[in-house]
Every structure is written in C-alpha cells, then in structure tokens.
N, C-alpha and C positions, 0 to 999 in steps of 0.2 A: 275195383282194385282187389287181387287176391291176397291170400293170407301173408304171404311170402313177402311182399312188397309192402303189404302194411305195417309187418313187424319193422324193416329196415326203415320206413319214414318216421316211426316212434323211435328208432334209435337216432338217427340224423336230426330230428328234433331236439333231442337230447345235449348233442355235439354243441347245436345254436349257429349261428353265423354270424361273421365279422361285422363290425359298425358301415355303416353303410356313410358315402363322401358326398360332394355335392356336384352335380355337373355342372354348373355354374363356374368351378373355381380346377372341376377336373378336369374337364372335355373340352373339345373345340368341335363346332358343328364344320363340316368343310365343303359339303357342299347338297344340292338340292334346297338349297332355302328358297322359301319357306315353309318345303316341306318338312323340314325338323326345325320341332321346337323344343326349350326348354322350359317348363312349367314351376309352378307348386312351389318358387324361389330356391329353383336349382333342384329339387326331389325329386322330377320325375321329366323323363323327355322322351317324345313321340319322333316317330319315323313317317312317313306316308308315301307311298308310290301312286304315282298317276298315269298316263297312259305319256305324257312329257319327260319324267325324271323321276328319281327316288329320290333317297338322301342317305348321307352317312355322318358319323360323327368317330373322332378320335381321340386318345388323351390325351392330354400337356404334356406327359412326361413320355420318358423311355426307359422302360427297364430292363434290366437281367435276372429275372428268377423272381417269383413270388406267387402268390394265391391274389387271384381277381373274381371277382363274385358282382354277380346285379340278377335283379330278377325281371323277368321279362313276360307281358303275356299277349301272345302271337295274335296273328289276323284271323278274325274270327271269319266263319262262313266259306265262301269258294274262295280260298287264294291258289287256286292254281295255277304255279307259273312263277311264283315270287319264291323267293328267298329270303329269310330275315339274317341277321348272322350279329354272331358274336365273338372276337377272336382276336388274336396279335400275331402281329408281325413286325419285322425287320424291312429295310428298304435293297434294291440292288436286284441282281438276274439271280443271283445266289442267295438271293435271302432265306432264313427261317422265317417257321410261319405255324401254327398251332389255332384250328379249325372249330368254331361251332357250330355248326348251317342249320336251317331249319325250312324242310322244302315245303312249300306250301302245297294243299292237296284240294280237292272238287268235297261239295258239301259232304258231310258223311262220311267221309276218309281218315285215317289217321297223318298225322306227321309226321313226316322221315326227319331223323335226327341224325345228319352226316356230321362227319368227322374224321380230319386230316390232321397228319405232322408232315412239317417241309423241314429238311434241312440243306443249306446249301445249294436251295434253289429246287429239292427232289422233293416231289409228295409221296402222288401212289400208295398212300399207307391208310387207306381209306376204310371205316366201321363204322355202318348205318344200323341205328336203333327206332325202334315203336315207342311212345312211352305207353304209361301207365293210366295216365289219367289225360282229360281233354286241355290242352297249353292255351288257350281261345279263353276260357272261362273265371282264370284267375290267374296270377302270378305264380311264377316258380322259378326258382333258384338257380343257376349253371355258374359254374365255378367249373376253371381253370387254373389249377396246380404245377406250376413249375419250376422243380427244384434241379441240381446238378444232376440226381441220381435217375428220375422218373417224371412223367409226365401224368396227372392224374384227372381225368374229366369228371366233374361230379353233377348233379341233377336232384336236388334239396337233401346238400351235403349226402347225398347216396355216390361214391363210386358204380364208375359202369363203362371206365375204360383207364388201361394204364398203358404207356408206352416209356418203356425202361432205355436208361444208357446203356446202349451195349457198342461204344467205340471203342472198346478193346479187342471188340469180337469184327472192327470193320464197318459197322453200321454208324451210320450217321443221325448226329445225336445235335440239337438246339444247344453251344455251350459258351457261344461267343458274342452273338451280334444281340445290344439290346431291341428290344420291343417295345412299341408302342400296344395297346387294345385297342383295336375299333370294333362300332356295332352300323348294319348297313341295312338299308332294306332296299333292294331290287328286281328288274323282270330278268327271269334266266328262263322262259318259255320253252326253248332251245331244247332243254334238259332239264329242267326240275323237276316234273311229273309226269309220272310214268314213262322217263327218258323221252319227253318233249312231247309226247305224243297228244295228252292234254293243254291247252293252252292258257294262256290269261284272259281271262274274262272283264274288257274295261267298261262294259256297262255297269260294275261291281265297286267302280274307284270312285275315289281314292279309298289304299288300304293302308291299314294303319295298326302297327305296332309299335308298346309302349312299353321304356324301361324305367324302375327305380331300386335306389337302393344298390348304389354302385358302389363297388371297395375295391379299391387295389392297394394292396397289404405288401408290396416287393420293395424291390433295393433301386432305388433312381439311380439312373446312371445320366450324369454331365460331364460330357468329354471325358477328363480323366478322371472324375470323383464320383465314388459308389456309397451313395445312404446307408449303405450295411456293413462298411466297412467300420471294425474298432466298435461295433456293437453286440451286445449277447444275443446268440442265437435264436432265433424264432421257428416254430414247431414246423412252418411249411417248411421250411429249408431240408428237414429231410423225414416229412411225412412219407410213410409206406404204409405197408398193410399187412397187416397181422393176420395170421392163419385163419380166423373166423370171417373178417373181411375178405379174402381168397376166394373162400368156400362160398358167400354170396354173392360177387360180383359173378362167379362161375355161372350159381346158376341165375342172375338175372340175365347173362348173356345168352344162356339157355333160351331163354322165354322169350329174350326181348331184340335179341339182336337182328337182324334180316339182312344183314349183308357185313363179309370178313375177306378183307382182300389176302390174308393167310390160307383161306381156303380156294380161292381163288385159280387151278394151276388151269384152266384154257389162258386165260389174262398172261400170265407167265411160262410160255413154253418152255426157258430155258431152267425150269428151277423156280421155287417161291424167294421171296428175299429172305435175308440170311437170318435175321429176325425173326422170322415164323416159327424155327426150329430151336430156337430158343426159351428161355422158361417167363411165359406172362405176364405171372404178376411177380 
C-alpha cells in the first residue's frame, strides 16, 4: 500500500461506518440454494458457485435514495471466470441500476473492479478499478451512495467514483424508480477475464464468497409511502465532496483506475456521451 492510499484509509477510518442489519430480517436468498446461506444468526451470509448454478440474494425492501454498505471478502485463489457483485436495481426493460462487479482473475492476478450507472434501461457508463490491497484475504467495505444530486462509489469509506445529475444538461440520471440491493455470485467465463479469454476453472469449485455487516441507511419506498418523508435530513441525502476530497479521488484514479468509458472515443464514433465533457466531481 502506498503512502497516498494509506494516508486516505486513516482518514476513512476516522469517518467509521454505519451500524451494520441482519440478513436474516434484511434479505431474501432467491435463488441457487443451497448454495447461499445465512450464517452467524443472520451476520454473515455466503455465496458459492459450482459448475451447476450460483446464487444470489436480494433485499426485502425497495428504496429511492440512500447509503448501502456490507463488507465482503472475494474468492480466494483462481476465480477466473466468476463474478461476485454487489448492486441495485429497479425492475422493467427501462430499469435503473447502479453497479458493483468484481471479476474474478487466475492465481496471482489482481481484481478488476467494474462499475456501471443504468438509467432508463442505458449503461455504457462503465469505470474499471485495481484495488490496493488483496479483497481474498480479509474483508473490506463497498458502499454505494445515492442521493438526488450524485452517485458516489466508495471502497472503506474512500471515494473512488462519482457520477453526478446532470439531467438538466440531458443526461440521464437514477431519480424515479425505487431499488431493491442485490449481491450475486456467478460464471460470466464469456467475458470476465481478460474478455473471456481465461476460463473457469471447475476443478477449483465450489467458489465461495462471503458477506457481513450489511446496512442500508435509505428511504423505503411502499407503494405510495416514503420512510423519509416528514423526517430530518440525513448526511447522505446530499453528501459531496469537498475540494481536498476532489483532489484525492483524482489522483487515486490516477493510479488505480484501468478502464474510463469517458476516454473511450473508438467505443463512440459519433461523440463521447454528454457527461464526459462535463465537470466530475
């Protein structure tokens, strides 16, 4: 870990992180059982992929807007070929949808950290990261931020992607349909590593990834009734980032980032999306 990243996890440590729920009482497993379970009286719940199915699980609720955090620590050894993932969505062809993937690599490799915004059924807004330290060896934090204004991906409480509303500007922005979170583990051999070209290896299975310490701190939405309405404001609702925050998410995208579909113009002949030319954070 360099100096740069070490200084930002003493700060994020600092920040702390929200109370963690139970997935007992939050989640719904929905399918590959028995390969997910939940353990530890609801604390902590496994994933497993086999060369037959994987598994996923999703929450009870559905929300519009909030901070969701669990800490998770990936497949250890050769998962190449798997995916783990952590993310919400809305349902429908049009859905929004707000991405945490994590592609699994051959021993020795690092993890690619994808990540997508859908809205309205449209991704293509895709930023793949390296981390910093080994995700296989202990848990660590991913948090998903979403407020009216921005979208903020964080990785033990460090920002290290924002994607802002700019539907004023045209660009479509998550601002209508609630969300459920789901966390998945499955084979995407296809494309996961090194765009398909490595495979899964099922003398390796079952792989198994395991989360705890789940929070989701937003505004439930049932039918017509919103948990946050006629209540005092909460910090996520319009968390940003202050100039010294800017100036570091910059440069950990410097260092860490390996794929920016903003830089992308073969991908987009006609023009990058309208978003690129706008101001990041």
């Amino acid at each position: 870990m360099d100096s740069f990243v070490r200084v930002l996890v003493v700060m994020a440590f600092l920040i702390g992180a929200t109370s963690a729920g139970n997935f007992n009482t939050d989640v719904t497993i929905t399918w590959g059982q028995p390969r997910a379970q939940i353990l530890n009286n609801g604390q902590l719940l496994s994933l497993s992929l086999d060369n037959t199915s994987g598994s996923g699980f999703e929450s009870k609720y559905d929300f519009l807007y909030g901070r969701f955090d669990v800490q998770l620590k990936l497949i250890p050894g050769n998962s190449a070929g798997t995916v783990t993932t952590f993310y919400m969505s809305s349902q429908g062809t049009a859905h929004d949808e707000i991405d945490f993937e994590f592609l699994g690599n051959a021993s020795g490799q690092p993890y690619t950290v994808h990540t997508n915004v859908y809205a309205q059924g449209v991704g293509n807004k895709e930023q793949q990261f390296r981390l910093w330290y080994d995700p296989t060896l202990a848990f660590h934090t991913y948090t998903i931020l979403w407020n009216p204004l921005r979208i903020i991906y964080m990785v033990d409480n460090i920002p290290i992607r924002v994607f802002n509303n700019y539907i004023a500007n045209g660009v479509q922005y998550p601002t209508s349909q609630p969300m459920k979170v789901y966390g998945s583990l499955w084979n995407a051999d296809d494309w996961a590593t090194q765009g398909g070209q490595v495979k899964t290896d099922w003398t390796k299975a079952p792989f198994t990834a395991t989360y705890k310490n789940y929070n989701a701190n937003g505004c439930i939405v049932n039918g017509t009734t919103n948990s946050c309405s006629n209540k005092p404001r909460q910090s996520w609702q319009t968390m940003g980032l202050d100039a010294n925050a800017k100036k570091n998410i910059q440069t950990l995208q410097q260092k860490y980032m390996i794929y920016n579909y903003c830089t992308d113009v073969n991908r987009f002949p006609q023009g990058l999306p309208k978003e690129c030319g706008l101001p990041k954070f």
